[in-house]
N, C-alpha and C positions, 0 to 999 in steps of 0.2 A: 504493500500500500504506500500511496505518496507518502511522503513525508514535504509538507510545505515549510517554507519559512515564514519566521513570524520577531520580525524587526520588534524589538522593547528596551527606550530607551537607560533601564536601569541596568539592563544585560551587557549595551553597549559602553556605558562609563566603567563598568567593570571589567569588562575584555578590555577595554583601552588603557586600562591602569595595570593591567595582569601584564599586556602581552608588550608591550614599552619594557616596562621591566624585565620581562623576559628575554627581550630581542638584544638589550642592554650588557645583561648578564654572562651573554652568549656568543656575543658579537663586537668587534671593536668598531663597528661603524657600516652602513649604510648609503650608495653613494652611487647618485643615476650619471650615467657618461654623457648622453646626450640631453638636448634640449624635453623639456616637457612637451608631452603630444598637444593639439590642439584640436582637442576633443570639443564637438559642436554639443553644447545645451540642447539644443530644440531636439536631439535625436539622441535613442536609448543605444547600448554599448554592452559590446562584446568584447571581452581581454583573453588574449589565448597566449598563457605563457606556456615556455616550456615546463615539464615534471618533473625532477629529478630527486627530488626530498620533502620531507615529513613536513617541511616550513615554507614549503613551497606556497600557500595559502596565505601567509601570514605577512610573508615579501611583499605580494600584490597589494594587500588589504592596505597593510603599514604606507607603501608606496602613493598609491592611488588617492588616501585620503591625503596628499598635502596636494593635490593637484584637480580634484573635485569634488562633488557635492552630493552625485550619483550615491542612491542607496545599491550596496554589494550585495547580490548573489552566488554564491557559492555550490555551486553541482559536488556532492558528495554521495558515496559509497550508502548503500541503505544500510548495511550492517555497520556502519563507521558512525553514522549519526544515531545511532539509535544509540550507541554504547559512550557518546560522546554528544548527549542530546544537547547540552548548551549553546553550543551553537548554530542550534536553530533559531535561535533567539535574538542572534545578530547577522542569520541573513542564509545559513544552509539549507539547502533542502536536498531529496534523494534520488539517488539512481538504484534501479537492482538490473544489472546487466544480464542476470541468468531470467529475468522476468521481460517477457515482450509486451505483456500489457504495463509494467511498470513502465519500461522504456517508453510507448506509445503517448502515458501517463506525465512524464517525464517532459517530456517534447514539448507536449500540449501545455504543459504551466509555464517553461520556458517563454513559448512564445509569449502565452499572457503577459508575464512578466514585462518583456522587451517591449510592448504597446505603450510604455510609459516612459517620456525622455528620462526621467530622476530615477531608474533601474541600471545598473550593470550588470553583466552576469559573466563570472568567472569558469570559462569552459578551457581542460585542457587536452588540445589535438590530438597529444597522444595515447590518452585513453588509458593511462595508466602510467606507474612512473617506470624510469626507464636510467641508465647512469647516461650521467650528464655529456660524457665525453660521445654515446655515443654516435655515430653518423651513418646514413641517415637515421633520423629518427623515425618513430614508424608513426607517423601524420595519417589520421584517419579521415574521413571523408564525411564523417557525421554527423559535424557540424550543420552540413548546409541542410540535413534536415531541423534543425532547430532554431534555424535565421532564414528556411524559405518560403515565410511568409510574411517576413519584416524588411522587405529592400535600401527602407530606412535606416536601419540598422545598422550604426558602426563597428566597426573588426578589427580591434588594434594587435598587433603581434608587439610580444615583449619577450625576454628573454633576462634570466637571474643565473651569477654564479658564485658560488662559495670558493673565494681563494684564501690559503694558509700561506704567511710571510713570519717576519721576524718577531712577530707579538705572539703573544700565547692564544690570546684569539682572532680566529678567522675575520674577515669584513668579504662583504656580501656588493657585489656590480648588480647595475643591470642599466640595460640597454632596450628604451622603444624602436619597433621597426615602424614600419609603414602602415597609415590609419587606413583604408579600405573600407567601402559600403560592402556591404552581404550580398549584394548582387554580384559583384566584383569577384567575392570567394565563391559563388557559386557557378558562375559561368564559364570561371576559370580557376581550380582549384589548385593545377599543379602550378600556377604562379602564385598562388600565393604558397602554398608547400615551397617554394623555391625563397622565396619572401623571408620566411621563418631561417633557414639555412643560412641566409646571407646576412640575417641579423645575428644570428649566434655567431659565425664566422669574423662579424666584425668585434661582437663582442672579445671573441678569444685573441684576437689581433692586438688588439689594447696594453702596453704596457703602462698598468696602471699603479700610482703612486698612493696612497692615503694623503691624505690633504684636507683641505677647505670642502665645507658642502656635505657634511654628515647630516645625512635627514635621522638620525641617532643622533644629534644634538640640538635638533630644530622642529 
């Protein structure tokens, strides 16, 4: 059965206080290479980062809220939220991949959702996680059923990586690729598949320094 979300503002001053500190704890710093996207208000938003860890969710969420206003949805595991139900509260809902009327289910609240410019929704391509370095990633196509009947619908590709240096904790990149309508991914999916590739490539290209601009301290 669905598992919807259900935005409550007392859940989200909490998760915002927990996971700060968390990211804090954990992380020496946070820190986007390129420019901020110039995501349109008037139209709702799809973010398709890549997968590759446990915090993968938490990158986007932390990310995205210094850059917009958009309430997040988050596409999660039905077995994963139900055992980790809190965060239905600040914006999860389910998939059960072994369930076709779930997935159908799935789809269908999806697009609801996206009918509203003030929704995001956190979909990741590859459909599960996968190690980071690998190449290609296995980019699935299922997306365009859950944006094809929103053409509206913006598609941002991002990409996050956990680098280890000379501090005892990691700091975490991440690099926006190219904004794209849903029409755009659906009419031609292997360029946007190639889209994704050439943003992580640039990402990996990057010899980066710690510096100025820790959105960990801002």
């Amino acid at each position: 059965m669905l598992i919807k979300a259900e935005h409550k503002k007392w859940a989200r001053s909490l998760y915002d206080f927990y996971i700060f500190r968390l990211l804090k704890k954990n992380f020496s710093g946070i820190y986007l290479l390129n420019d901020k996207p110039n995501i349109d208000d008037s139209r709702s938003l799809v973010i398709t980062p890549n997968h590759f860890s446990w915090w993968d969710g938490f990158f986007v969420d932390y990310v995205m809220k210094k850059f917009t206003d958009k309430k997040i949805h988050l596409l999660m595991l039905e077995e994963q939220l139900k055992k980790y139900w809190f965060f239905r509260k600040v914006g999860a809902y389910s998939i059960n991949h072994n369930n076709p009327k779930s997935i159908i289910e799935t789809i269908s609240y999806t697009q609801e959702i996206l009918k509203s410019p003030f929704n995001y929704v956190v979909f990741y391509p590859q459909g599960e996680i996968e190690p980071y370095d690998k190449r290609p990633l296995s980019i699935k196509e299922g997306i365009k059923k859950f944006i094809n009947t929103k053409p509206f619908t913006q598609v941002l590709i991002a990409a996050f990586k956990i680098i280890y240096g000379n501090e005892r904790k990691p700091f975490v990149i991440c690099r926006f690729g190219e904004l794209l309508s849903a029409g755009e991914v659906i009419e031609n999916f292997d360029h946007y598949n190639k889209l994704i590739h050439v943003n992580l490539k640039k990402l990996d290209e990057v010899q980066f320094v710690p510096g100025k601009n820790n959105l960990l301290q801002s």
